[in-house]
N, C-alpha and C positions, 0 to 999 in steps of 0.2 A: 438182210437184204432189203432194200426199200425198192427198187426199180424205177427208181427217177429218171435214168436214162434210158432206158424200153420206148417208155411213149414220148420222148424226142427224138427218137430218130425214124427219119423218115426213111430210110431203107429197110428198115425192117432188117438190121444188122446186131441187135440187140438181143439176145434171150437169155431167162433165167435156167439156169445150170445149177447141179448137186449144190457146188454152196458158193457160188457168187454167179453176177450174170458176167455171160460170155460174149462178144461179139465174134462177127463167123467174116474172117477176111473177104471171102465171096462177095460179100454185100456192104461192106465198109469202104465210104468212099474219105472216111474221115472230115464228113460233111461239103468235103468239094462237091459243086453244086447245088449246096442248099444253104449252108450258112456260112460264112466265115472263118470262122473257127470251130472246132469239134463239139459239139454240143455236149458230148458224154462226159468230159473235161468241166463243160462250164458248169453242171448241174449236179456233177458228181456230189456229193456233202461230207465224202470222205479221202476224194480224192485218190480212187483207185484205177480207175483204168491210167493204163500203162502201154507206149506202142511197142507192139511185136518186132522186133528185131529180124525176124524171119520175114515181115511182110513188107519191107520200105517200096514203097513204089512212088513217085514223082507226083505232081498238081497234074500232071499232062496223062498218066496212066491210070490217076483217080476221076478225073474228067469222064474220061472215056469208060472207064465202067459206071458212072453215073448215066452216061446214054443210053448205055445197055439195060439197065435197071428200070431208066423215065424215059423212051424213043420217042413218048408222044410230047415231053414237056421241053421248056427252056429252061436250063440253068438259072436260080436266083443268084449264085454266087460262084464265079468262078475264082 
């Protein structure tokens, strides 16, 4: 496990788990409003995160738990 993706994400959605890291859907906005695209993705080195099938939710329901998360900031990326 190297944790490359831990200290990119800025939700704090990221933790190391028994044997890989895990992200907790609660706090993944899959980088809606903060970067572009998912940063776990662009940093990965093996290319294992994978999206949850159980967790699809829209740019509009990822927004809004982004506000939830940052009430005091402005979206860099919506």
């Amino acid at each position: 496990m190297c944790g490359s993706c831990e200290v990119e994400c800025e939700n704090q959605a990221i933790s190391e788990g028994e044997e890989t890291y895990v992200i907790d859907p609660e706090r993944c906005t899959e980088c809606v409003g903060n970067f572009e695209e998912p940063k776990c993705f662009e940093v990965c080195p093996v290319a294992a995160p994978e999206p949850d099938p159980k967790h699809k939710e829209t740019r509009e329901q990822l927004l809004e738990k982004w506000h939830k998360l940052h009430p005091d900031q402005t979206p860099k990326a919506v």
